[in-house]
Backbone as CSV, one residue per row, in Angstrom:
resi,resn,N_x,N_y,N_z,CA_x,CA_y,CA_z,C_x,C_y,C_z
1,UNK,-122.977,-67.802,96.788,-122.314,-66.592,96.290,-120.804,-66.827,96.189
2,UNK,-120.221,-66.345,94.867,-118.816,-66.638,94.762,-118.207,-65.941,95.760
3,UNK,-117.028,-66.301,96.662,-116.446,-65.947,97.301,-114.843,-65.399,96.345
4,UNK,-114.696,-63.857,97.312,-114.291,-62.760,97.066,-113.264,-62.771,97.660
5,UNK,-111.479,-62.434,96.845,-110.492,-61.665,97.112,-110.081,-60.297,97.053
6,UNK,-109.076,-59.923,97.250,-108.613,-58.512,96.626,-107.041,-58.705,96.378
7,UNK,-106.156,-58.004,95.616,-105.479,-57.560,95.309,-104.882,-56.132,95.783
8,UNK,-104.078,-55.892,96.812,-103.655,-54.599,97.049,-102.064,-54.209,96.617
9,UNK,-102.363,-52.810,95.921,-101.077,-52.468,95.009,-100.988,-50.973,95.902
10,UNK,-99.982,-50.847,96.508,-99.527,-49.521,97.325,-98.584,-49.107,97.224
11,UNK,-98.585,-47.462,96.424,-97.828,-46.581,95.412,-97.654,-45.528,97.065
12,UNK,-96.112,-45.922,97.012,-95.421,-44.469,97.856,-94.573,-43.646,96.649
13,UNK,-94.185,-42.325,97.162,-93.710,-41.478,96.829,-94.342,-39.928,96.777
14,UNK,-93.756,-39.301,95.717,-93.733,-37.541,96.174,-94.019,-36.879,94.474
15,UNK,-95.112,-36.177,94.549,-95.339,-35.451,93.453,-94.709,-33.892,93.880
16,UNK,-93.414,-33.846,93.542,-92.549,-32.278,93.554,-92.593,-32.409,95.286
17,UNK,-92.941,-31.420,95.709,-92.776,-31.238,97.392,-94.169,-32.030,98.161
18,UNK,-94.943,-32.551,97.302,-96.190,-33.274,97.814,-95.907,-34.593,98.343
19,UNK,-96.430,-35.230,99.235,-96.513,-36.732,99.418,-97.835,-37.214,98.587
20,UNK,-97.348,-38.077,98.078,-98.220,-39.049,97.000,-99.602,-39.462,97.610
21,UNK,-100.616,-38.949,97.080,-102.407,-39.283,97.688,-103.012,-39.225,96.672
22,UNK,-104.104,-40.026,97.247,-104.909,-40.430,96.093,-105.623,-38.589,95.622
23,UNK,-105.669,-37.684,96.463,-105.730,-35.594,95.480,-104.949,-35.417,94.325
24,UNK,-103.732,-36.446,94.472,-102.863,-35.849,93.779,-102.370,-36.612,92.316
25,UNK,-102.870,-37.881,92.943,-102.940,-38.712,91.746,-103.442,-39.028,90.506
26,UNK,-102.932,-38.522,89.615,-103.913,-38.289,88.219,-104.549,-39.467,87.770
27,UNK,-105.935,-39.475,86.843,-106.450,-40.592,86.794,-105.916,-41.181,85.678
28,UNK,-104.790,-40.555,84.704,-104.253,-41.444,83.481,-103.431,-42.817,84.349
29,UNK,-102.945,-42.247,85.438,-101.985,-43.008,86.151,-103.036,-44.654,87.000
30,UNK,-104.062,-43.711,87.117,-104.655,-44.940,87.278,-105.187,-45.632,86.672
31,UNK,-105.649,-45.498,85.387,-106.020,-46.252,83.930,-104.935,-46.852,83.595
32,UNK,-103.327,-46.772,84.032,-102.282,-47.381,83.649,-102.487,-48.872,84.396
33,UNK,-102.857,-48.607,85.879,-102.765,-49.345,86.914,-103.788,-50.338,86.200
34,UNK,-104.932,-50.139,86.514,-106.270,-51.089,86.238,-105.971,-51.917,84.897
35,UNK,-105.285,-51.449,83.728,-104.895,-52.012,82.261,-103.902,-53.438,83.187
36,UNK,-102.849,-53.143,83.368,-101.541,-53.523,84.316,-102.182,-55.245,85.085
37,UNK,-103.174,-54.567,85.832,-103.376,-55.573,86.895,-104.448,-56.587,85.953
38,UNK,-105.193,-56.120,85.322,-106.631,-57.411,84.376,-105.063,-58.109,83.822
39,UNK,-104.170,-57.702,83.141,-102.701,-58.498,82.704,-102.479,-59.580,84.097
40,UNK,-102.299,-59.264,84.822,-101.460,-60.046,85.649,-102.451,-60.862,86.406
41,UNK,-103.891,-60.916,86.187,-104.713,-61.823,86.455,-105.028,-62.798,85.387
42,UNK,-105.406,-61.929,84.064,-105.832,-62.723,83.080,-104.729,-62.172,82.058
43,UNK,-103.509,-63.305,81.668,-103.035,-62.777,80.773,-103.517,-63.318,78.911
44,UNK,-104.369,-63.851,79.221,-104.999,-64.425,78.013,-105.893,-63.465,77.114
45,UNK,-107.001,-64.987,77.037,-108.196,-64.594,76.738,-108.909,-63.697,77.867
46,UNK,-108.831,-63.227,77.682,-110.049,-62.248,79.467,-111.570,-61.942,78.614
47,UNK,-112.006,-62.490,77.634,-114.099,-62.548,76.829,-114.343,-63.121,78.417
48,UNK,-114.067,-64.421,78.748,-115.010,-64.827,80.013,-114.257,-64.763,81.079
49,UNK,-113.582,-63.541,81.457,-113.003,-63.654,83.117,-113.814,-62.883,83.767
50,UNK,-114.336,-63.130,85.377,-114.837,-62.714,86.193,-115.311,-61.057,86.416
51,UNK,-115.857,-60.328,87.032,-115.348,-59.144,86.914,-114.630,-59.057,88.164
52,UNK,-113.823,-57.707,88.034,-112.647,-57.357,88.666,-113.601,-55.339,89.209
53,UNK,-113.750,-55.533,90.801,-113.746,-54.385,91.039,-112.990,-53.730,91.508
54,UNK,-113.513,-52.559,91.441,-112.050,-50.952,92.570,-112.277,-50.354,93.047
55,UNK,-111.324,-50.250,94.022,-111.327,-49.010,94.815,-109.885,-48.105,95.288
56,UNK,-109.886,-47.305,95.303,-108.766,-46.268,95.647,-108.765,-45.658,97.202
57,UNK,-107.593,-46.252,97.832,-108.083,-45.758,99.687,-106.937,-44.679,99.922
58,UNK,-106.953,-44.624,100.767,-105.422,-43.453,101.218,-104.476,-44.252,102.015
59,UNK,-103.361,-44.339,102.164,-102.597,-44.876,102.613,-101.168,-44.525,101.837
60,UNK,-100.730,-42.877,101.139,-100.059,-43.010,100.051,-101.285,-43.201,98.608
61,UNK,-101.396,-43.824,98.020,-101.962,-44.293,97.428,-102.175,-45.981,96.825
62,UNK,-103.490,-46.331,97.448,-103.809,-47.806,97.868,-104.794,-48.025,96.929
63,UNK,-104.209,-49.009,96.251,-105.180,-49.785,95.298,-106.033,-50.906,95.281
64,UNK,-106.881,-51.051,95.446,-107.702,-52.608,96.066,-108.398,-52.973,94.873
65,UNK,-107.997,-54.155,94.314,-108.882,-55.254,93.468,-109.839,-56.180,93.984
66,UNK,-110.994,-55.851,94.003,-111.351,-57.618,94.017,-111.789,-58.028,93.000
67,UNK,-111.737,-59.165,93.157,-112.558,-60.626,91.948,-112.539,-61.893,92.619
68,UNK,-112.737,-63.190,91.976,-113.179,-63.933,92.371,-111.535,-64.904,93.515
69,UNK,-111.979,-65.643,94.241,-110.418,-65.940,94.882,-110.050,-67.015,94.515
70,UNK,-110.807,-67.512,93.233,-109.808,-68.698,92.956,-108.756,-67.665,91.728
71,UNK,-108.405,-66.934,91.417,-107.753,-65.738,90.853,-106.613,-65.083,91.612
72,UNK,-107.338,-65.021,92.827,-106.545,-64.357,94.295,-105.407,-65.705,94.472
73,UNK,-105.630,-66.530,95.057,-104.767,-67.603,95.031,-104.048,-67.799,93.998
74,UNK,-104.246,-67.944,93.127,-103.612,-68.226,92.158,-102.551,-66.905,91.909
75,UNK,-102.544,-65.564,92.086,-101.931,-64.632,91.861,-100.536,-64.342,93.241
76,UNK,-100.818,-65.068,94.340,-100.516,-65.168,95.046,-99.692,-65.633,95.256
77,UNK,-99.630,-67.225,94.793,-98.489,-67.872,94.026,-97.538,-67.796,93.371
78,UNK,-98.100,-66.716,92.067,-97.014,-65.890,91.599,-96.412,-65.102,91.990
79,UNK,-96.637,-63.942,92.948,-96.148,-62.936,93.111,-95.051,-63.526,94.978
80,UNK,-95.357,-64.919,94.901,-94.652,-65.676,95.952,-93.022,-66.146,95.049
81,UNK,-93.590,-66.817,94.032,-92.762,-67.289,93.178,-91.617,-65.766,92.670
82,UNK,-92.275,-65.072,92.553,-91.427,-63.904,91.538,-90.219,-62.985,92.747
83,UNK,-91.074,-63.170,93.912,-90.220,-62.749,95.045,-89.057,-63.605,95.536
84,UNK,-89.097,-65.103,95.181,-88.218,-66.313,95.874,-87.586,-65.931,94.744
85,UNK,-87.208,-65.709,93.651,-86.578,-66.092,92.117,-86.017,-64.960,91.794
86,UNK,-86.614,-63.797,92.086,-86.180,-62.337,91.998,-86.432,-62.420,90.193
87,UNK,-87.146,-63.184,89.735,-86.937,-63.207,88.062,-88.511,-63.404,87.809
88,UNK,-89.053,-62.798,86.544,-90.036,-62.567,85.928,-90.237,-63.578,84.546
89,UNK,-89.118,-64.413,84.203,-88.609,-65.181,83.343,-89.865,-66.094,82.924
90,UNK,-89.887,-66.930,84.232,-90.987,-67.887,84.413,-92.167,-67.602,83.885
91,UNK,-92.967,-66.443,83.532,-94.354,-65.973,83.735,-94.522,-65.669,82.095
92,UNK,-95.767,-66.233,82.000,-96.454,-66.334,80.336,-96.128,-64.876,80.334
93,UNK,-96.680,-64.388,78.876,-96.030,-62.816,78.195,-96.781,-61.994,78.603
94,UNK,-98.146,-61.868,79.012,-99.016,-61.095,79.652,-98.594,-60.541,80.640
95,UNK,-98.333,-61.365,81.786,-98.045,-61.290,83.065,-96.948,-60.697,83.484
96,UNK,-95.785,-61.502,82.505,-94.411,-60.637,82.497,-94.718,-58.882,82.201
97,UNK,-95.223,-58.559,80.927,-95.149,-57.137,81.002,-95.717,-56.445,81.503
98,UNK,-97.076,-57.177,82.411,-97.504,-55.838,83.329,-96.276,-55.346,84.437
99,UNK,-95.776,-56.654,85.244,-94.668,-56.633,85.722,-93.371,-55.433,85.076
100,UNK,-92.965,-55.648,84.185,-92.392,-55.061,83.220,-92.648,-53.439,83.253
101,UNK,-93.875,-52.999,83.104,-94.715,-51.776,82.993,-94.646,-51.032,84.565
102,UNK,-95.238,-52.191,85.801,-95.123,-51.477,86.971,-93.891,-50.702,87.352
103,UNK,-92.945,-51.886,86.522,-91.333,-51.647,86.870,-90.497,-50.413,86.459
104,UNK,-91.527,-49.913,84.605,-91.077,-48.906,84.444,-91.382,-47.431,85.058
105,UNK,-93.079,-47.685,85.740,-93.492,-46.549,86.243,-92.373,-46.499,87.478
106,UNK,-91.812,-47.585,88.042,-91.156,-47.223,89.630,-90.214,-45.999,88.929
107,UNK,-89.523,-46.799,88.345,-88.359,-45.890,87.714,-88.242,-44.980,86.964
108,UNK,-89.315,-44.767,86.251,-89.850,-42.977,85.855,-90.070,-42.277,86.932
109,UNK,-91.191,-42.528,87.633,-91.769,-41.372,88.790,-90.687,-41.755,90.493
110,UNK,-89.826,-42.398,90.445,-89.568,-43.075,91.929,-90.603,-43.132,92.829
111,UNK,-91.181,-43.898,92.379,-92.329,-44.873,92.904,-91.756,-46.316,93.697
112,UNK,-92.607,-46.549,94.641,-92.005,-47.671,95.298,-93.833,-48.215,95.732
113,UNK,-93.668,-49.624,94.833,-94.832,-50.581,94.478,-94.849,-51.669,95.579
114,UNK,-96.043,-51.777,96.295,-95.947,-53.141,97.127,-97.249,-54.109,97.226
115,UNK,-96.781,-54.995,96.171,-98.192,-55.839,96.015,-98.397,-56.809,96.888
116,UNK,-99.974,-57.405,96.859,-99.938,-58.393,97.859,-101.527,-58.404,97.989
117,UNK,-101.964,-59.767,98.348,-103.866,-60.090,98.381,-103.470,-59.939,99.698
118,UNK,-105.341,-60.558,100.046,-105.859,-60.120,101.196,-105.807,-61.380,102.090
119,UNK,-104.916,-62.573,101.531,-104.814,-63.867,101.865,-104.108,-64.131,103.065
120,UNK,-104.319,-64.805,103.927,-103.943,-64.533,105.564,-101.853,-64.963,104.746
121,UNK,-101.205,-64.467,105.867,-99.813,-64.689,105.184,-99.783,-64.279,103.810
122,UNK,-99.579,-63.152,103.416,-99.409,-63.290,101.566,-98.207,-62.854,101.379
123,UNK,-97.865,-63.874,100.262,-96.622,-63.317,99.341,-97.113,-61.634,99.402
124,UNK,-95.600,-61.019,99.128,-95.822,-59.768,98.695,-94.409,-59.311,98.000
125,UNK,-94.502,-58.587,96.745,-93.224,-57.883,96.209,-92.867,-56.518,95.734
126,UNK,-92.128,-56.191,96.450,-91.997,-54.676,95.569,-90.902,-54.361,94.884
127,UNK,-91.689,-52.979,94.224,-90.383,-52.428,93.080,-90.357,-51.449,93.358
128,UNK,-89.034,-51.090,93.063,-89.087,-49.184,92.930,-87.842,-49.070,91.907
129,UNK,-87.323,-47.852,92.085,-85.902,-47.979,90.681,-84.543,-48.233,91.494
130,UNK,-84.660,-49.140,92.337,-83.388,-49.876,92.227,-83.592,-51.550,92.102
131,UNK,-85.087,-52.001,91.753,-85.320,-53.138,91.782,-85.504,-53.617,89.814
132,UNK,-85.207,-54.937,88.979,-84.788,-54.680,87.798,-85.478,-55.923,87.335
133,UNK,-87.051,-56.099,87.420,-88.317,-57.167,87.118,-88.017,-56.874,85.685
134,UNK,-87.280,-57.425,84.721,-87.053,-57.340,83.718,-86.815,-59.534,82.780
135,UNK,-87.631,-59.226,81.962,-87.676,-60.418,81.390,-85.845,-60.650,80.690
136,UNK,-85.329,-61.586,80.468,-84.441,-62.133,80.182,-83.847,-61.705,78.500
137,UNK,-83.444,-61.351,78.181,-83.715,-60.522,76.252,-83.053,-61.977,75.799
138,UNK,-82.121,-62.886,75.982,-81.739,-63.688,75.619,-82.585,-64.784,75.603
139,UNK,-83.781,-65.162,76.172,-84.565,-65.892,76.101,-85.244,-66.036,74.889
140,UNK,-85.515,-64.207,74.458,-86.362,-64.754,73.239,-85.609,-64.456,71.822
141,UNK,-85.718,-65.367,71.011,-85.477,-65.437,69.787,-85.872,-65.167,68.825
142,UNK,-85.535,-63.947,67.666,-86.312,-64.283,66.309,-86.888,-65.432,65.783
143,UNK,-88.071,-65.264,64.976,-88.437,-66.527,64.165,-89.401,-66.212,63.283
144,UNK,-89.792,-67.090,62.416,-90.736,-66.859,61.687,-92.222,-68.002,62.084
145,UNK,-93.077,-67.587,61.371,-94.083,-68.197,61.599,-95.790,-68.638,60.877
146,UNK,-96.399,-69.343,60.397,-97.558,-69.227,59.861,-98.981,-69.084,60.293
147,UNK,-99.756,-68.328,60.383,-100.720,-68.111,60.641,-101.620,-68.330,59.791
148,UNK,-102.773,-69.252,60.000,-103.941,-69.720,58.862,-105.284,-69.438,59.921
149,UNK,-106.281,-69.010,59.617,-107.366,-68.465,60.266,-108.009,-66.999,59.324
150,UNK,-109.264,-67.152,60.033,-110.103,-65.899,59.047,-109.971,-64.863,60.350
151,UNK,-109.322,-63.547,59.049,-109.310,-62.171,59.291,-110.687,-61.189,59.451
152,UNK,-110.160,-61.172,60.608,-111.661,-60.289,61.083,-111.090,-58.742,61.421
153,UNK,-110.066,-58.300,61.285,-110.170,-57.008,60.659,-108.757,-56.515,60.384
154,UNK,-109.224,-55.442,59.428,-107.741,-55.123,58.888,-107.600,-53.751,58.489
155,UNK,-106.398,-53.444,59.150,-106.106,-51.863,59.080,-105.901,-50.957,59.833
156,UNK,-106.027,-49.562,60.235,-105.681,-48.371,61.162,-105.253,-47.448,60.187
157,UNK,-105.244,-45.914,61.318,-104.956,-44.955,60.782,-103.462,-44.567,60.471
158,UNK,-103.124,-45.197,61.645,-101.703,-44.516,61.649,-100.463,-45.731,61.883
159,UNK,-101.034,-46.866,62.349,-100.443,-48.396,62.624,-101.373,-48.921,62.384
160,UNK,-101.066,-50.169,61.377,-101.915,-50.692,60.202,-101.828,-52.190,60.802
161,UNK,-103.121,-53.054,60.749,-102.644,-54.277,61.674,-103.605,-55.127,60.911
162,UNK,-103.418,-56.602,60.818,-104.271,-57.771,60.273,-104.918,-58.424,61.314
163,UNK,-105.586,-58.407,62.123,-106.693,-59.428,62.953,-106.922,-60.674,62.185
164,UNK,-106.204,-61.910,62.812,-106.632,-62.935,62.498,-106.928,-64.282,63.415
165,UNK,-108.218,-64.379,63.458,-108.873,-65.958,64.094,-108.147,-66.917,63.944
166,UNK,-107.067,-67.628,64.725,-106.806,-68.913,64.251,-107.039,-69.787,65.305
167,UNK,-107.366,-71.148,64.988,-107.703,-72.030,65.965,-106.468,-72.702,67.082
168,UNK,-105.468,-72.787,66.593,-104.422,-73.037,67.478,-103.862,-71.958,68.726
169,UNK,-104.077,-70.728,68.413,-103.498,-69.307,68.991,-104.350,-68.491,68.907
170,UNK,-105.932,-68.640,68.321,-106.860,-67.565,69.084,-106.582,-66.372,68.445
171,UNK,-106.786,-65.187,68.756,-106.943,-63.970,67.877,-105.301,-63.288,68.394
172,UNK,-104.977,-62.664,66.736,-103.580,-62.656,66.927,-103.381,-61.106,65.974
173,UNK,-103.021,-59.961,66.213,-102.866,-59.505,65.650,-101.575,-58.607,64.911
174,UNK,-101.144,-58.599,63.690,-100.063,-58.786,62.981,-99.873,-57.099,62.354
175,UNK,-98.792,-56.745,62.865,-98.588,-55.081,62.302,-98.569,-55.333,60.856
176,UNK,-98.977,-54.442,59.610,-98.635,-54.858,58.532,-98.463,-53.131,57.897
177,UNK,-97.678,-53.100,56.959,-97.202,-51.716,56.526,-99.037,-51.387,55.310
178,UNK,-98.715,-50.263,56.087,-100.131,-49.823,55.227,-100.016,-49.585,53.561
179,UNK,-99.024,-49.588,53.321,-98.593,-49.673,51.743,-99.073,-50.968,51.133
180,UNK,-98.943,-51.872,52.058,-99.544,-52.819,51.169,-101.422,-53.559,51.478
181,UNK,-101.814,-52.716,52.645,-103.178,-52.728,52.761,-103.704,-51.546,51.531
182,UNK,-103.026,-50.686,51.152,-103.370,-49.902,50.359,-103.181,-50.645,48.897
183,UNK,-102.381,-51.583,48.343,-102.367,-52.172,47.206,-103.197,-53.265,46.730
184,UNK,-103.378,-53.901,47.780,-104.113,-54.768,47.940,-106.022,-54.828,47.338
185,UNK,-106.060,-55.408,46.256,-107.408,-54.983,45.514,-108.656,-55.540,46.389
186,UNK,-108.323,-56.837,46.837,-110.063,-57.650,47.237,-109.890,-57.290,48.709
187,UNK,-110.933,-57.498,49.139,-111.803,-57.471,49.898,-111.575,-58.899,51.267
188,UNK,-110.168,-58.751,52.499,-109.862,-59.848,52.697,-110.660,-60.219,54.433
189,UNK,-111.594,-59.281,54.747,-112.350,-59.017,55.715,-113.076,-60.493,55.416
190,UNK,-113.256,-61.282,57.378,-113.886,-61.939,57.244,-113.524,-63.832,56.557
191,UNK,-112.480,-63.600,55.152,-111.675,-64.663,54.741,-110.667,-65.345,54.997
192,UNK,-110.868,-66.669,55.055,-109.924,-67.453,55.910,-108.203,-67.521,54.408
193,UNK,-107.168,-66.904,55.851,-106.348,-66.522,54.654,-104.927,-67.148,55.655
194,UNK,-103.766,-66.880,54.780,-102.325,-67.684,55.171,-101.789,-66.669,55.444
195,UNK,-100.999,-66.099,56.565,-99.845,-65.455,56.649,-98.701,-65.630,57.014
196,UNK,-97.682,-65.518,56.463,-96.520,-65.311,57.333,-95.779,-63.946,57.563
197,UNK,-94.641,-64.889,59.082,-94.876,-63.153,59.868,-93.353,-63.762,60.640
198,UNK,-93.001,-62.188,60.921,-91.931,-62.568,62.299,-91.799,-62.352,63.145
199,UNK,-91.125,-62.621,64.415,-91.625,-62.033,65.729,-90.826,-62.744,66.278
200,UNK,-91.011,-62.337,68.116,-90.452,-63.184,69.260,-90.967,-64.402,69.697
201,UNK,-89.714,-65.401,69.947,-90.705,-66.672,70.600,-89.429,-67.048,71.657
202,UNK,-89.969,-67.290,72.854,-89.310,-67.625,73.845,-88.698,-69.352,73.209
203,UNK,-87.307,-69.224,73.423,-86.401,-70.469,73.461,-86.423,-71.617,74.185
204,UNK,-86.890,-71.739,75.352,-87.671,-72.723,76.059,-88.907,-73.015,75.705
205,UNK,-89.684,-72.519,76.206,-90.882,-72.498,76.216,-91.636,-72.854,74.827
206,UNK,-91.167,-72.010,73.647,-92.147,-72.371,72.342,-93.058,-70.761,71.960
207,UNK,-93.069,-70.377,73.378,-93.779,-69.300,73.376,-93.606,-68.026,72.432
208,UNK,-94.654,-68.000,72.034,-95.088,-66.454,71.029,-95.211,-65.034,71.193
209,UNK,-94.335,-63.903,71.151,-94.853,-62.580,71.701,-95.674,-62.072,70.562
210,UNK,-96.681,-62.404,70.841,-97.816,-61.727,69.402,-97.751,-60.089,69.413
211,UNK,-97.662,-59.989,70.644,-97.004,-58.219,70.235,-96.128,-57.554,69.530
212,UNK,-95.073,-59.175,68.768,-93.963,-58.310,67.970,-94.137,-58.546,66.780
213,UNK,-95.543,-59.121,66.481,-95.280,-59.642,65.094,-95.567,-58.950,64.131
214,UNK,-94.463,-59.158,62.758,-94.549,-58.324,61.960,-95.176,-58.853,60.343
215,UNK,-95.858,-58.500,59.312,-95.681,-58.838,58.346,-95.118,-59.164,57.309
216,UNK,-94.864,-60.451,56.673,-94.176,-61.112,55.519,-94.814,-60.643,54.410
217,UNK,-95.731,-61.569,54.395,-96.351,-62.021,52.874,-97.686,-62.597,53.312
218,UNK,-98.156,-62.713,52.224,-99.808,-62.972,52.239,-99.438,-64.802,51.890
219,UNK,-100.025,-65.826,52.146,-99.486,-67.523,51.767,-101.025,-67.896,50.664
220,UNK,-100.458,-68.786,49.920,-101.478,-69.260,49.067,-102.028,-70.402,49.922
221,UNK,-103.598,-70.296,50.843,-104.012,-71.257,51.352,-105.343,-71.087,50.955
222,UNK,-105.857,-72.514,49.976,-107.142,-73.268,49.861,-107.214,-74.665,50.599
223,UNK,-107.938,-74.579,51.716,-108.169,-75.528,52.748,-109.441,-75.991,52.172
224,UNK,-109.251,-76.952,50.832,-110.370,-77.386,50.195,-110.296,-79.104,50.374
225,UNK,-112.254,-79.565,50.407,-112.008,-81.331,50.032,-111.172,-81.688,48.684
226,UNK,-110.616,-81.952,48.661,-109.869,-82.647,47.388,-110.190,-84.138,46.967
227,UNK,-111.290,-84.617,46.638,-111.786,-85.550,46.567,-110.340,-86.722,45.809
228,UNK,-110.208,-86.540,44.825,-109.191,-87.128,43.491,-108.250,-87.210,44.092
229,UNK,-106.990,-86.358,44.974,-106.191,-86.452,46.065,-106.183,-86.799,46.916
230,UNK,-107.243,-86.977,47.578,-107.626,-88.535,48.652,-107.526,-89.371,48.423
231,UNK,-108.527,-89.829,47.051,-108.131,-91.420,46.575,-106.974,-91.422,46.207
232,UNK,-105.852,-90.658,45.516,-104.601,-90.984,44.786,-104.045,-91.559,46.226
233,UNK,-103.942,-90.663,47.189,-103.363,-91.149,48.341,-103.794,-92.582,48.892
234,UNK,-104.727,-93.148,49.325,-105.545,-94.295,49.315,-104.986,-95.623,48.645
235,UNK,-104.688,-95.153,47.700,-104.881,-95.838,46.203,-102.820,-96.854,46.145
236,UNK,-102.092,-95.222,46.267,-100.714,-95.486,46.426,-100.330,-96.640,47.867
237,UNK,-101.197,-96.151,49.334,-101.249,-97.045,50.268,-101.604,-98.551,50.338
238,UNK,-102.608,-98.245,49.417,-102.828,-100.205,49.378,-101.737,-100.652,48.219
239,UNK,-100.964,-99.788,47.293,-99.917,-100.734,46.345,-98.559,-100.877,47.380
240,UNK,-98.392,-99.734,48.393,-96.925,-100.273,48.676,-97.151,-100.672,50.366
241,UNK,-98.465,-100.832,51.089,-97.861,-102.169,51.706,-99.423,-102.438,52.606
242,UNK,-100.451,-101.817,51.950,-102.101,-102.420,52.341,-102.162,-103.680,52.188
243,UNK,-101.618,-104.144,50.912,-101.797,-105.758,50.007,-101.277,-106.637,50.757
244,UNK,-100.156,-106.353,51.698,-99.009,-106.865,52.380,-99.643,-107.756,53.334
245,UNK,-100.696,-106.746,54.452,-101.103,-107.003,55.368,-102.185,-108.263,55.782
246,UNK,-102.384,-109.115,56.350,-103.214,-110.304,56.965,-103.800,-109.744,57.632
247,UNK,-105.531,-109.291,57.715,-106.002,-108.183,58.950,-106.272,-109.486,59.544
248,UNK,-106.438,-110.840,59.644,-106.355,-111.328,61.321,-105.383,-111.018,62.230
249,UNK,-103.549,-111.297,61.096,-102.720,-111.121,61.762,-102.333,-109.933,62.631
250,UNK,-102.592,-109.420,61.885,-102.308,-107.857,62.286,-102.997,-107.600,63.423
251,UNK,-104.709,-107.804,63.188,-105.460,-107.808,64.391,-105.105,-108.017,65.762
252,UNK,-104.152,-109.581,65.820,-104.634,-110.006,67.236,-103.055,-109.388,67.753
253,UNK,-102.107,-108.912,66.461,-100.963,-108.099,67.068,-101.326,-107.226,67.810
254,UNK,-102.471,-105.969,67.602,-102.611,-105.054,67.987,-103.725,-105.675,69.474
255,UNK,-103.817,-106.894,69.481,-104.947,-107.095,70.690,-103.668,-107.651,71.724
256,UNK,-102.480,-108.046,71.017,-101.334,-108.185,71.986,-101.492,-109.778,72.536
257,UNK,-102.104,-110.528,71.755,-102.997,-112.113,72.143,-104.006,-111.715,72.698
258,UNK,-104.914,-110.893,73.302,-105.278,-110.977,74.016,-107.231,-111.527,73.495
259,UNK,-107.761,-112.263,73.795,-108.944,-113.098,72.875,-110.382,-112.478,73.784
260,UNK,-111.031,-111.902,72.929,-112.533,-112.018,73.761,-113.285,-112.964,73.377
């Protein structure tokens, strides 16, 4: 049987003249929480992460996760790391904004957050609104970018968005002004198509905030065999320096002398 951690997140403070309990605690506030924390475990892909259970105790109001503890450890680490550094900088984009999010609830409601597993000695960090878990704004940079992969869905009512599969970055989805989902004649559900787009990308790192990305333009991509353009290519290689080559010589270059 997989062996089991938890995650405990413990919310002090005062609703008007009340002390903060789980009577008093509305459940939007805790649908904030549970969204928040699957982030700061799985900031990815989460199709195959573990499940994650809950419970709500009294203590103020006490939040207990479990899931699996190679998750627990690993979260542990971070929230060790984020306490030595006092900076959120370090942490892929997922992770940063749940961080980010807890940080804003401290400082809306004066809330005071104190995380920490069930791991003998655990890191632990808190926030409330004089503490400022805020990612770096100078880190990330405008840029542009191409996206090639098939669109698996496109549109909304009121924020209009392109879903697209790509194999390098996985499912990515791209705000696009509904004016031009509305002009747009065929049918692009499902078709492997080109976009470009703009958005945030961290300056170190390389990293992508797919949450900011916006729509360009649609790209002309046929990812077809080109039979005739293979050989031309082929063809040009053996005139300017295939002919050149001695494949013994060459051979025992690449064997470095070395003779079987």
């Amino acid at each position: 049987m997989e062996k089991i951690g938890t995650i405990e997140i413990r919310i002090s403070g005062s609703k008007g003249n009340l002390d903060l309990s789980p009577d008093n605690y509305d459940i939007k506030e805790i649908i904030s929480i549970m969204e928040n924390v699957e982030n700061l475990l799985f900031s990815g892909d989460k199709r195959n992460r573990p499940i994650i259970s809950y419970n709500i105790d009294q203590g103020s109001v006490n939040h207990l996760f479990k899931t699996s503890i190679q998750y627990i450890i690993g979260f542990n680490a971070i929230i060790g790391q984020i306490d030595n550094l006092q900076s959120i900088d370090f942490l892929d984009i997922g992770t940063a904004k749940a961080i980010e999010n807890i940080q804003d609830i401290a400082k809306k409601r004066n809330y005071t957050f104190n995380i920490k597993t069930s791991l003998e000695q655990s890191n632990e960090i808190r926030l409330d609104r004089t503490t400022q878990f805020y990612r770096t704004e100078t880190i990330w940079a405008d840029a542009e970018f191409y996206f090639y992969g098939k669109v698996t869905n496109a549109g909304g009512k009121d924020k209009a968005n392109i879903h697209v599969f790509t194999e390098d970055t996985g499912s990515v989805r791209i705000h696009t002004p509904i004016s031009f989902l509305e002009q747009y004649d065929e049918n692009m559900l499902y078709k492997t198509m080109g976009i470009r787009a703009k958005g945030k990308q961290h300056s170190e790192t390389g990293e992508i905030d797919i949450s900011t990305l916006q729509f360009i333009e649609l790209v002309d991509y046929q990812p077809k065999y080109d039979k005739n353009y293979l050989k031309a290519l082929r063809d040009k290689a053996k005139k300017s320096w295939l002919n050149n080559i001695n494949p013994d010589t060459w051979l025992n270059e690449i064997r470095g002398g070395y003779e079987t």
